[in-house]
DOLOKE-954611 format. One record per residue: residue in three letters; z, y, x of N, C-alpha, C, CB in turn. Coordinates in steps of 0.1 Angstrom, whole numbers, padded with zeros to 4 digits, always signed. Glycine has a CB too. Layout:
// DOLOKE-954611
ALAZYXZYXZYXZYX ...
//
This chain:
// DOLOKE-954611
UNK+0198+0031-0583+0188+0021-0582+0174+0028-0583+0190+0010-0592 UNK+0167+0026-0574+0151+0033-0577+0142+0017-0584+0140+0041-0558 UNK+0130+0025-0587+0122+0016-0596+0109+0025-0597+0129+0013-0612 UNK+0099+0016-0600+0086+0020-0603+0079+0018-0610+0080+0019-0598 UNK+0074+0022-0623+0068+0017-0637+0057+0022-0642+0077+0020-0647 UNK+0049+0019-0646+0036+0025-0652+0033+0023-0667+0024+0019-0644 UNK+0029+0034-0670+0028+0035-0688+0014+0040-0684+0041+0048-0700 UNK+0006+0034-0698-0005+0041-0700-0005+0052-0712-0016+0030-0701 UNK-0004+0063-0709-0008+0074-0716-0025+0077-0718-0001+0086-0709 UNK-0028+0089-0722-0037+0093-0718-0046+0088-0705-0034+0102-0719 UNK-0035+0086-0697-0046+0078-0681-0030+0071-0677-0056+0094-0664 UNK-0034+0062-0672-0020+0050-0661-0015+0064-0656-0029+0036-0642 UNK-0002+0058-0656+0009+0071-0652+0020+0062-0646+0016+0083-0666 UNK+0023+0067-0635+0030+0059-0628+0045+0067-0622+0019+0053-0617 UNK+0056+0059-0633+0066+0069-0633+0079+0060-0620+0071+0071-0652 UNK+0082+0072-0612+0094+0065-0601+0109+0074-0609+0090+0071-0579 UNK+0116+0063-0604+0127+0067-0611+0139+0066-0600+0129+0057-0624 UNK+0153+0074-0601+0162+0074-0595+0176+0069-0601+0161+0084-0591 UNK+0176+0062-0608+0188+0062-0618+0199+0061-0616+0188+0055-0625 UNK+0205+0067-0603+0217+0071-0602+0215+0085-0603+0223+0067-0590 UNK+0209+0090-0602+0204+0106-0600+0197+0114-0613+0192+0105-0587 UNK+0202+0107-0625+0191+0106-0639+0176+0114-0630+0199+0118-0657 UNK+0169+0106-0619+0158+0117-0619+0143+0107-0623+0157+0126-0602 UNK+0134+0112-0624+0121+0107-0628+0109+0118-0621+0120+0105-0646 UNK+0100+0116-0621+0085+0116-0618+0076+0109-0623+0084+0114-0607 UNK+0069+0118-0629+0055+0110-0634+0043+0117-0625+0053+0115-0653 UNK+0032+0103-0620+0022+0108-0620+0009+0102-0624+0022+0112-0610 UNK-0003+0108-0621-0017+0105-0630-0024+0105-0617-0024+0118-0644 UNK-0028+0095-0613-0037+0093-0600-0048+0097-0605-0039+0080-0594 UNK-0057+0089-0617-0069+0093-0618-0072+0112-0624-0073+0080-0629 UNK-0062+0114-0627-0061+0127-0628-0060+0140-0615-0051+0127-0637 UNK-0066+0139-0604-0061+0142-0596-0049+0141-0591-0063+0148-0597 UNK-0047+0131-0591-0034+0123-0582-0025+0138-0585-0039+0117-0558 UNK-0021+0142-0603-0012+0150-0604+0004+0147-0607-0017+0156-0611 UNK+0014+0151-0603+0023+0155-0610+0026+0157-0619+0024+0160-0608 UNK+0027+0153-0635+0028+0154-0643+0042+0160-0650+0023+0144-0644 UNK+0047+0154-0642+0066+0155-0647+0076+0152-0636+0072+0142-0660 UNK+0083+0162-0636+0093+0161-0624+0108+0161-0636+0091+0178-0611 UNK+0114+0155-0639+0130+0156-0647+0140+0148-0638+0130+0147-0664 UNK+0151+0163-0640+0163+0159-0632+0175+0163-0644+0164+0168-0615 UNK+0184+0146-0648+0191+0149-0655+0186+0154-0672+0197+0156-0647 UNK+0193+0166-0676+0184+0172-0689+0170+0183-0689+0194+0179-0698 UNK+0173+0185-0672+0162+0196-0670+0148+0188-0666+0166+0207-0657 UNK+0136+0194-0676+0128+0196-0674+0122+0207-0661+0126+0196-0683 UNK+0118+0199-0648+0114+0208-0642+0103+0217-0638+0117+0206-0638 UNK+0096+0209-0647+0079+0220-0644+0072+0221-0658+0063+0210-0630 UNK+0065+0228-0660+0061+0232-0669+0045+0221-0671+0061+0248-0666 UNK+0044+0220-0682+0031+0208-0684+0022+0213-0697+0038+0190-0689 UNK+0014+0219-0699+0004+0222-0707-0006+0206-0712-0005+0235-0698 UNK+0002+0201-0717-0004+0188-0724-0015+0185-0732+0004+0183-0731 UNK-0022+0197-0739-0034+0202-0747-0043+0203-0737-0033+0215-0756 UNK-0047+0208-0724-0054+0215-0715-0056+0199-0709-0046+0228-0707 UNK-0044+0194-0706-0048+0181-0697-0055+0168-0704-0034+0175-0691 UNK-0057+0168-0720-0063+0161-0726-0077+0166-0724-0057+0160-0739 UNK-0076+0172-0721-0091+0179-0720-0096+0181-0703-0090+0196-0729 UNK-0106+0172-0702-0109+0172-0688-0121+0179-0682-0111+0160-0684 UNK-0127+0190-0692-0136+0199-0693-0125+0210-0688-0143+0201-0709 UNK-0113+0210-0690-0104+0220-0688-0097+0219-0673-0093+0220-0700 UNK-0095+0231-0664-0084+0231-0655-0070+0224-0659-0081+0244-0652 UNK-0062+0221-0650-0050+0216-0655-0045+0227-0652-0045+0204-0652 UNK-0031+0229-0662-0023+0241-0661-0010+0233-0662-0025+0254-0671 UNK+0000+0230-0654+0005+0225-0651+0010+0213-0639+0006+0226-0659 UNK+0029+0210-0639+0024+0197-0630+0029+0203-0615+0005+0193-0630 UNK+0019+0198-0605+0018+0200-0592+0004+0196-0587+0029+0193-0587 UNK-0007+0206-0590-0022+0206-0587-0023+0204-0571-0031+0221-0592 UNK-0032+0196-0564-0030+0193-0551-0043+0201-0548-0029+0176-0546 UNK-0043+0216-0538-0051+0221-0536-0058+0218-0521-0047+0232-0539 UNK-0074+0215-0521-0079+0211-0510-0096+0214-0516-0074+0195-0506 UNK-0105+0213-0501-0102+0218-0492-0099+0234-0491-0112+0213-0485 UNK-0096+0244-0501-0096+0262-0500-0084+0259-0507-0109+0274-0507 UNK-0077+0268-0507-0064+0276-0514-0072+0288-0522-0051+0284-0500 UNK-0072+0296-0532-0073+0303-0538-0092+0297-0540-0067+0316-0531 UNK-0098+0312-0541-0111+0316-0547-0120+0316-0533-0111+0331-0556 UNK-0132+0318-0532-0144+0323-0525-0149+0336-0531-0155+0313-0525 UNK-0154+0342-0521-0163+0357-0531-0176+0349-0534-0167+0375-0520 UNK-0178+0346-0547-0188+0345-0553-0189+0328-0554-0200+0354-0545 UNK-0177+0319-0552-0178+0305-0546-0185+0303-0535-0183+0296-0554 UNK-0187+0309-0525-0200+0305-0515-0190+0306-0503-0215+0317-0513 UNK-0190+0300-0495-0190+0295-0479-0207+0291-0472-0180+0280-0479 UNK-0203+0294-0459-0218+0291-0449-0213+0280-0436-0225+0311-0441 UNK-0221+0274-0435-0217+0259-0425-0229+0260-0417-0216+0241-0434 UNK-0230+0260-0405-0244+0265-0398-0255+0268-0406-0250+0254-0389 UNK-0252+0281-0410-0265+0284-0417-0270+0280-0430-0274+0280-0411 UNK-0261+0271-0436-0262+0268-0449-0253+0268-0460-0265+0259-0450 UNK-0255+0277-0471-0249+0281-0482-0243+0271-0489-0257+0288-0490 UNK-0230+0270-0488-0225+0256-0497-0214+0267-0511-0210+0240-0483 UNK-0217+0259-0524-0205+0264-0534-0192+0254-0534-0211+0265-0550 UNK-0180+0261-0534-0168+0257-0541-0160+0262-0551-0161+0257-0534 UNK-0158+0255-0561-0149+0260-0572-0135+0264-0564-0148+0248-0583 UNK-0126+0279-0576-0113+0280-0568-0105+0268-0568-0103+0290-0574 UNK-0096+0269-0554-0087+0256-0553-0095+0245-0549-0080+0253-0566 UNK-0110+0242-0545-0117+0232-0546-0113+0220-0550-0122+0231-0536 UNK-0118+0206-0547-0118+0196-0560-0107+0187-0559-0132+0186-0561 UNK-0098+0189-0552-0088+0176-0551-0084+0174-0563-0076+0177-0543 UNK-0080+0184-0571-0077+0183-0581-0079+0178-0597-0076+0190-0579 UNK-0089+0176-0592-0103+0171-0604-0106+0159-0601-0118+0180-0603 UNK-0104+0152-0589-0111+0138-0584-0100+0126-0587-0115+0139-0566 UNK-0105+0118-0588-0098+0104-0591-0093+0099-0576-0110+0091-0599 UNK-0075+0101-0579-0073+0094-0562-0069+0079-0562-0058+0101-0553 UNK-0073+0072-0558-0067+0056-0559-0050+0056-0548-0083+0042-0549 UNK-0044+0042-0554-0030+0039-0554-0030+0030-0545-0024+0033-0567 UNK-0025+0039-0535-0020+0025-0523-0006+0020-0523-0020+0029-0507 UNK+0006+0022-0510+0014+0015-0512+0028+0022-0514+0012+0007-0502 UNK+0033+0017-0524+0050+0021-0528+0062+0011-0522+0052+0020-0545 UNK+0074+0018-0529+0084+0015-0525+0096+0020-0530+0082+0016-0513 UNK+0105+0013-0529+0117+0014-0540+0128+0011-0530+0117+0001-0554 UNK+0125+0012-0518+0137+0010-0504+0143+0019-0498+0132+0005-0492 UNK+0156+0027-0505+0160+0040-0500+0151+0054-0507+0158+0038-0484 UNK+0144+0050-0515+0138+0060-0524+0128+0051-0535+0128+0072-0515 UNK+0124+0061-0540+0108+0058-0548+0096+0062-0544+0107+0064-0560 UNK+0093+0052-0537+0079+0065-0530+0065+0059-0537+0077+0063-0507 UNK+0057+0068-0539+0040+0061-0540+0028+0068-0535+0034+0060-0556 UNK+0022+0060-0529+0012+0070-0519+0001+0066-0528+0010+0066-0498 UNK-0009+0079-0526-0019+0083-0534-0026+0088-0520-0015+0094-0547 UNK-0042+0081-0523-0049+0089-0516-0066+0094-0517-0047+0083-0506 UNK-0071+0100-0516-0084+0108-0517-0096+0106-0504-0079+0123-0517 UNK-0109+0101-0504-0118+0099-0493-0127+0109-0497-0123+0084-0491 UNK-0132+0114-0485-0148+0119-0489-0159+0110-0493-0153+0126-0479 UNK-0167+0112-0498-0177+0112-0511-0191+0115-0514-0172+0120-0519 UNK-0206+0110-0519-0212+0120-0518-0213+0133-0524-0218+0116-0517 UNK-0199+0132-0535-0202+0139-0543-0194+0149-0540-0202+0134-0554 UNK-0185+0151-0528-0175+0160-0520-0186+0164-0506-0159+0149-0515 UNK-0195+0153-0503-0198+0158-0492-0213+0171-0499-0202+0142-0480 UNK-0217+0166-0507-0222+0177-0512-0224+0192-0514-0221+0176-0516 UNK-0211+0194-0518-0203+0207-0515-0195+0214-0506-0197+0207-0521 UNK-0192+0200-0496-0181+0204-0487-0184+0192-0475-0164+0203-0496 UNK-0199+0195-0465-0204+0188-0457-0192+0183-0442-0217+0197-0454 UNK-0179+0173-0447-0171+0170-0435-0164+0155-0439-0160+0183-0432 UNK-0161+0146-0433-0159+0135-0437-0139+0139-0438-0167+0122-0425 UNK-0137+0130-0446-0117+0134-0451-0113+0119-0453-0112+0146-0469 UNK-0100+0121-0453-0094+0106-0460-0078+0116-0462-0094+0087-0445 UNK-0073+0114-0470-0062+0121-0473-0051+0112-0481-0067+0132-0481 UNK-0039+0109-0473-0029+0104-0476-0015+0115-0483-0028+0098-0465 UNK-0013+0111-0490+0000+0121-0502+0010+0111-0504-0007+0127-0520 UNK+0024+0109-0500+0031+0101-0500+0041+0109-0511+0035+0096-0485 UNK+0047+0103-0522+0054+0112-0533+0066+0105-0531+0049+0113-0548 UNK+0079+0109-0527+0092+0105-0523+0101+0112-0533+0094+0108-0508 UNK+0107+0104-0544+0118+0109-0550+0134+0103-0545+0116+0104-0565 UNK+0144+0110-0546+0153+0107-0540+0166+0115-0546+0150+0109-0528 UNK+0177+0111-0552+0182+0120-0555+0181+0134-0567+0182+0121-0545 UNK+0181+0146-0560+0177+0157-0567+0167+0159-0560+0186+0167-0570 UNK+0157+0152-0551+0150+0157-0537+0137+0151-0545+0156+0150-0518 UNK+0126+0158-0542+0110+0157-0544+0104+0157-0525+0102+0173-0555 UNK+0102+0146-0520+0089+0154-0507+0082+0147-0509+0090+0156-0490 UNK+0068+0152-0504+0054+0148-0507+0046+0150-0495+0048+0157-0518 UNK+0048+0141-0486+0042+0140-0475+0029+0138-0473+0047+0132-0470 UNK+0019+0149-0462+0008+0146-0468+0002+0144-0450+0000+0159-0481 UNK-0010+0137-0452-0015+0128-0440-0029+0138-0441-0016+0109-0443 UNK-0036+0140-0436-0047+0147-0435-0060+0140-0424-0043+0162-0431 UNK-0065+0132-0425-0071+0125-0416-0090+0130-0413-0067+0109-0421 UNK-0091+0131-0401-0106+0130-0400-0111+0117-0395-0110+0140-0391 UNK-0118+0112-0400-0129+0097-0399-0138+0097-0391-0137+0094-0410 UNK-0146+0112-0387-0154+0112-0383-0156+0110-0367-0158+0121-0389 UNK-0169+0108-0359-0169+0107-0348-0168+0115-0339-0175+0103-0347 UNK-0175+0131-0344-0179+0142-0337-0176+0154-0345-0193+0140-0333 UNK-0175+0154-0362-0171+0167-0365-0161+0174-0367-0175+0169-0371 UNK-0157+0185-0362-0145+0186-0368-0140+0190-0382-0141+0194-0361 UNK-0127+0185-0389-0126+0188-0399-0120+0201-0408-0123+0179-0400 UNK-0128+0211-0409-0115+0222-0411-0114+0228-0428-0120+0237-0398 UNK-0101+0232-0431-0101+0230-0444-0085+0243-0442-0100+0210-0451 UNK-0082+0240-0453-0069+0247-0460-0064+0241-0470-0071+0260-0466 UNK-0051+0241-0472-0042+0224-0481-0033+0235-0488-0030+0208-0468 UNK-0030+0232-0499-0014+0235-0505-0013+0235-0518-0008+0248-0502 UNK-0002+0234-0522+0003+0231-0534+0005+0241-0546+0015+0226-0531 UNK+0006+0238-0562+0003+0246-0571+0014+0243-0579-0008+0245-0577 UNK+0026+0240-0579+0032+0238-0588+0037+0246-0598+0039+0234-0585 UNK+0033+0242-0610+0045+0254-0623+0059+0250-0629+0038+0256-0639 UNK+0069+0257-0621+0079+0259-0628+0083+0261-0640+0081+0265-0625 UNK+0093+0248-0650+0093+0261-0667+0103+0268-0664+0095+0254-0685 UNK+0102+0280-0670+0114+0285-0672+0112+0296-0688+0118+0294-0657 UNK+0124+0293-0692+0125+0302-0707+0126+0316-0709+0137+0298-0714 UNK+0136+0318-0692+0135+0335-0695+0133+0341-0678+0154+0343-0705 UNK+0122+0349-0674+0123+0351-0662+0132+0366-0659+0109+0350-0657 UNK+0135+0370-0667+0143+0381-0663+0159+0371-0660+0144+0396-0677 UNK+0163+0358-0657+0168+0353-0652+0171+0346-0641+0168+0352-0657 UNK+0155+0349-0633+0157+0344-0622+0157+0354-0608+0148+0335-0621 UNK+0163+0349-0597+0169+0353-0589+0162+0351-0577+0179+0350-0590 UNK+0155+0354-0565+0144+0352-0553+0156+0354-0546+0128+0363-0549 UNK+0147+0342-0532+0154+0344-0517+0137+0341-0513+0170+0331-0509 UNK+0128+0349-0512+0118+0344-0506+0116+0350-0490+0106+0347-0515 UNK+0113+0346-0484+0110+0352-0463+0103+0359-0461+0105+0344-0451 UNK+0103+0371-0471+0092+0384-0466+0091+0393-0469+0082+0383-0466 UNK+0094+0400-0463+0095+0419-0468+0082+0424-0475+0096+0431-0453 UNK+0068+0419-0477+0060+0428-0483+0051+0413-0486+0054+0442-0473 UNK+0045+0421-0498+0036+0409-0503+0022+0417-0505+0042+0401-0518 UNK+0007+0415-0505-0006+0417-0508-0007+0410-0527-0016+0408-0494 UNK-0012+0423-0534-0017+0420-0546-0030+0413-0544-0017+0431-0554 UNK-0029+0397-0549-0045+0396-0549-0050+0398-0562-0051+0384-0544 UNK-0045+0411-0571-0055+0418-0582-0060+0429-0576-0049+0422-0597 UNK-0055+0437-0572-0061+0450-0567-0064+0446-0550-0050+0463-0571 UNK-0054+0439-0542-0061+0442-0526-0047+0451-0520-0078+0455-0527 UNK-0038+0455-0527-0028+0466-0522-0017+0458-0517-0023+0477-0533 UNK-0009+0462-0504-0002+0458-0501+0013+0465-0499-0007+0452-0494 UNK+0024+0456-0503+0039+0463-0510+0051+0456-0505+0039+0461-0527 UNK+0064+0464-0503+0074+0461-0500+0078+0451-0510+0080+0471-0499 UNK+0085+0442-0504+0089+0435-0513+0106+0429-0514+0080+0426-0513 UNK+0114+0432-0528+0134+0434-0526+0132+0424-0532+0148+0446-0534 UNK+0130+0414-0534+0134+0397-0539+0136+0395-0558+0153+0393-0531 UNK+0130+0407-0558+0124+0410-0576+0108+0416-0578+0134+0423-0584 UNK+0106+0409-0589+0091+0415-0595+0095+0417-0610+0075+0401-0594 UNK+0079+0427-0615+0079+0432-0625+0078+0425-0633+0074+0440-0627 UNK+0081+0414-0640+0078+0406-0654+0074+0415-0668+0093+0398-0657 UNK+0072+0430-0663+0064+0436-0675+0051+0435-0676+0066+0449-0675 UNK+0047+0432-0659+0031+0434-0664+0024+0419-0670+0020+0440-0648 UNK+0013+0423-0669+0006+0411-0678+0008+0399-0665-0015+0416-0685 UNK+0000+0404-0656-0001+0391-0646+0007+0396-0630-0020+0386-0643 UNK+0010+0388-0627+0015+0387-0610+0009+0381-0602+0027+0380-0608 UNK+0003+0380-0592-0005+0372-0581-0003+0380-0570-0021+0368-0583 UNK+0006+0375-0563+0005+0381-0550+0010+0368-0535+0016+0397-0552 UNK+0004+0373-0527+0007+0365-0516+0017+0370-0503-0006+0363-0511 UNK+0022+0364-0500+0031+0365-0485+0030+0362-0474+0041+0360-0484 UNK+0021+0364-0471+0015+0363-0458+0020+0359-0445+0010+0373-0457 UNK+0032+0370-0442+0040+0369-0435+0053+0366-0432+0038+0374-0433 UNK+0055+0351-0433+0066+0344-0435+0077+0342-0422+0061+0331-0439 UNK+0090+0345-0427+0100+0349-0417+0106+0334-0415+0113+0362-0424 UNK+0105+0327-0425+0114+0314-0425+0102+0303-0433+0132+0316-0434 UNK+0107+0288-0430+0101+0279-0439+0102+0273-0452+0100+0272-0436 UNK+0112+0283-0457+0115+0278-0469+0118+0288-0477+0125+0269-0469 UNK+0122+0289-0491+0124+0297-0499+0134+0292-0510+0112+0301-0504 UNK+0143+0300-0518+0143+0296-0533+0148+0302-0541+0147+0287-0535 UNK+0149+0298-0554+0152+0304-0567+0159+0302-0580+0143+0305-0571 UNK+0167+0308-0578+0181+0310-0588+0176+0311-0602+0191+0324-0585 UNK+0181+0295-0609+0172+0304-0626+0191+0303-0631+0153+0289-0642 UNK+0196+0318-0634+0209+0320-0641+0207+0311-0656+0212+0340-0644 UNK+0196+0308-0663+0198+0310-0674+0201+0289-0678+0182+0320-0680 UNK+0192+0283-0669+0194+0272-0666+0202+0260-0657+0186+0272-0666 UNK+0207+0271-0649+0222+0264-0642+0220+0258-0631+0228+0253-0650 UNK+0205+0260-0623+0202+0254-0610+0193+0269-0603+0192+0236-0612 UNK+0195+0259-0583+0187+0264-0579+0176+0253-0569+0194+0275-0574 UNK+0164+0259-0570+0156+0254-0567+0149+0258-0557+0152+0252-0574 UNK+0148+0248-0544+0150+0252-0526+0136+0243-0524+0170+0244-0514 UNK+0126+0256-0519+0117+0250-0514+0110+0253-0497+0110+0253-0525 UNK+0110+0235-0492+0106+0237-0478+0095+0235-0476+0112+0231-0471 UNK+0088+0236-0465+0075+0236-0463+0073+0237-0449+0068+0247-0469 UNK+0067+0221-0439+0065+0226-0426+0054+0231-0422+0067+0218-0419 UNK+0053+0237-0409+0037+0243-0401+0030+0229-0405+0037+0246-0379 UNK+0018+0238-0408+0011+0250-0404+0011+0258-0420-0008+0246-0397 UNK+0018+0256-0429+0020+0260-0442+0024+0273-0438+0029+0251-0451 UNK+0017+0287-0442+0022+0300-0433+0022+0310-0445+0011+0306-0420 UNK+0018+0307-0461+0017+0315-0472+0020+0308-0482+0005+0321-0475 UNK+0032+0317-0490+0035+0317-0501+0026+0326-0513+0049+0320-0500 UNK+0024+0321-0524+0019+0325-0535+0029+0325-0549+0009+0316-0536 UNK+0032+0337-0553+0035+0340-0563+0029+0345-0578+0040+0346-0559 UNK+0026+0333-0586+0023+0339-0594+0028+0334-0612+0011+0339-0590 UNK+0027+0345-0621+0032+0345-0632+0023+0351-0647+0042+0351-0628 UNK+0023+0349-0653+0012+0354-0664+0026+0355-0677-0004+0340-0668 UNK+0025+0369-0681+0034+0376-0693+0033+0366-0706+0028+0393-0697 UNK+0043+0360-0707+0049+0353-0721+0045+0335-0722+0039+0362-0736 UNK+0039+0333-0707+0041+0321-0704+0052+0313-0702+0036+0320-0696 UNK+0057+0301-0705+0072+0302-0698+0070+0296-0683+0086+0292-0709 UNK+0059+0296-0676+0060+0292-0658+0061+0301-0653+0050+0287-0650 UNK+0065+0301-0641+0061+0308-0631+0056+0296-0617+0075+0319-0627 UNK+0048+0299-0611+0044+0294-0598+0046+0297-0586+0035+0293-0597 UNK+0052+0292-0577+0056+0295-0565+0053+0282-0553+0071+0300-0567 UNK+0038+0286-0543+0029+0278-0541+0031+0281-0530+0017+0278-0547 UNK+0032+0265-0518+0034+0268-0502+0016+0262-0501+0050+0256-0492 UNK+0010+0275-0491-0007+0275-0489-0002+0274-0473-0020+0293-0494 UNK-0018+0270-0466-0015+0266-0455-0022+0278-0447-0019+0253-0453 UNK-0034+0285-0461-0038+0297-0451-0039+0307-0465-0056+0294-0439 UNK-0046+0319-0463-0045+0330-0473-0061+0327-0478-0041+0348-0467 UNK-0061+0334-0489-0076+0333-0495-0086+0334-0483-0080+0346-0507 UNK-0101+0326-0488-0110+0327-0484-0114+0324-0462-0113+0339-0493 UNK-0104+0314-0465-0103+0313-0448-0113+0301-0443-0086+0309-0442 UNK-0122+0297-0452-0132+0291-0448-0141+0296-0442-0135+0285-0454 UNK-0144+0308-0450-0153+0322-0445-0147+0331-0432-0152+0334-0459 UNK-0134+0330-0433-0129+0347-0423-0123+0335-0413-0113+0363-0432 UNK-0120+0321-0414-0113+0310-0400-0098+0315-0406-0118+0314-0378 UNK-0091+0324-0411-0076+0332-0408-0073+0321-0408-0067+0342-0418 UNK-0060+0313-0397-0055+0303-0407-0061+0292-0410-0052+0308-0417 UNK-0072+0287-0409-0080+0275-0407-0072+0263-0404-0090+0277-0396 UNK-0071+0253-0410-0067+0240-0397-0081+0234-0394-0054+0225-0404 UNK-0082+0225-0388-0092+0222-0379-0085+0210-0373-0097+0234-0369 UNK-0088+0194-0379-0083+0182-0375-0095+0176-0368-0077+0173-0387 UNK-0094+0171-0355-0103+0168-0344-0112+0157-0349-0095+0164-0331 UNK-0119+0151-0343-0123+0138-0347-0117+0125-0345-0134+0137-0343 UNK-0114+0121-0356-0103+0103-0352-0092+0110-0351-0106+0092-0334 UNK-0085+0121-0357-0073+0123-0356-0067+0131-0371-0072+0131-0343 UNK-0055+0129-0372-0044+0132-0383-0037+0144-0378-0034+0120-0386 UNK-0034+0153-0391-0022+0156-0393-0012+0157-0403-0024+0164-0389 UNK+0001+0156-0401+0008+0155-0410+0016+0167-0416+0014+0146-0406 UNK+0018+0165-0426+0030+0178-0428+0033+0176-0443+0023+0197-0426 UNK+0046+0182-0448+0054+0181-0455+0059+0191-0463+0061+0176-0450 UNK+0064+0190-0480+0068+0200-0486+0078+0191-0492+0058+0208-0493 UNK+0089+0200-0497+0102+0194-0501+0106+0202-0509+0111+0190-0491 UNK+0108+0197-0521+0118+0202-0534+0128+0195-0534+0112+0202-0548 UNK+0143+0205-0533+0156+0202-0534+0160+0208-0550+0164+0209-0522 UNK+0163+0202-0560+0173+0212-0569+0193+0209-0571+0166+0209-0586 UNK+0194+0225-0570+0210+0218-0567+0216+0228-0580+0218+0222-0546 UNK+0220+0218-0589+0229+0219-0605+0241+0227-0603+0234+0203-0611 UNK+0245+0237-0612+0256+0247-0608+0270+0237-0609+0256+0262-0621 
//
């Protein structure tokens, strides 16, 4: 039986449930229409820094952060729009903005759509009109999160870069196991780029690296220590994976981008939604219990 419930925590949280499937989802619309909690059965599946999210001076570190309009950083935050210098914070602001609650459903899933408009306080920084639909579909052991990308406008085009931040918990990573689609990955600490056998060093302090060049649309990851694996899909135009990890945290992140850093500046990878027109695309978390 699915269901849909709202508790007020810290902010309205609006939890879908599967209860044949012991699964749940929590999310925080006014919190950037986040992710709060993903639980299947006794596993906790993402990692939630609950101190950081009380605090709205602070990034959230945890969840599933909805990244828009850039994926990563800017050199220096700056982008140029005919001739004029606009700043963006990394990951720009979806994440930070209050999304309002449209329509759900409990018919063959749990679904709740969440969505985001431009603003003057978006158009400011980021001179293009948006309307952004995020549909959150629980099902089973299945998460997809269907997202709608719409331009409003009459004449401009809308161009941006989308994707997802989710943290994984995990207790010990020398217990997990990669199938990711790509032989070499780019450090984005140093710039260097490296073969890559479906393991990383969990000695060093931090990991961030990107995959640029994806063989397949999906990926996933064997945690031995916790008894599942966890299969992640992602359709076009989603073309980069992000890996990253920080020594003695218990997350790791493993993030489907739609282009590589700073492609508002260099176009790589750009989408570009016409005027009066949508696009759609989709990411899907499977976990499957040993």
């Amino acid at each position: 039986m699915y269901a849909i419930a709202t508790e007020t925590k810290l902010y309205p949280t609006y939890i879908l449930s599967d209860d044949s499937a012991q699964a749940q989802l929590e999310i925080v619309p006014e919190r950037g229409g986040l992710v709060t909690r993903w639980r299947v059965g006794d596993h906790d599946i993402l990692y939630f820094d609950a101190e950081r999210f009380a605090n709205p001076q602070l990034s959230v570190r945890g969840g599933i952060p909805v990244l828009f309009p850039i994926c990563g950083n800017l050199p220096n935050n700056t982008y140029t729009h005919e001739g004029t210098s606009y700043n963006l914070k990394q990951h720009g602001f979806a994440r930070d903005l209050p999304w309002t609650v449209g329509e759900s459903s409990t018919d063959k899933s749990a679904s709740l759509t969440l969505e985001l408009a431009s603003n003057e306080e978006t158009l400011a920084v980021y001179p293009f009109e948006f309307h952004l639909s995020f549909t959150y579909r629980l099902h089973g052991h299945t998460l997809e999160i269907i997202q709608r990308y719409t331009n409003p406008s009459e004449e401009t085009i809308l161009p941006f870069s989308t994707g997802l931040h989710p943290y994984f918990q995990v207790p010990d990573k020398s217990q997990l196991r990669f199938h990711l689609p790509s032989s070499q990955y780019w450090d984005q600490l140093d710039g260097t780029l490296h073969d890559f056998h479906n393991q990383f060093n969990f000695e060093r302090k931090e990991i961030d690296v990107a995959f640029t060049q994806l063989q397949s649309q999906s990926a996933s990851v064997y945690d031995r220590k916790q008894g599942f694996t966890l299969n992640l899909e992602y359709s076009t135009p989603f073309s980069t994976l992000v890996f990253w990890a920080i020594q003695g945290k218990d997350y790791y992140c493993l993030e489907p981008w739609s282009a590589p850093r700073n492609a508002l500046n260099t176009g790589d990878r750009l989408i570009h939604v016409h005027p009066r027109s949508s696009l759609e695309m989709l990411v899907r978390l499977d976990l499957h219990l040993d």
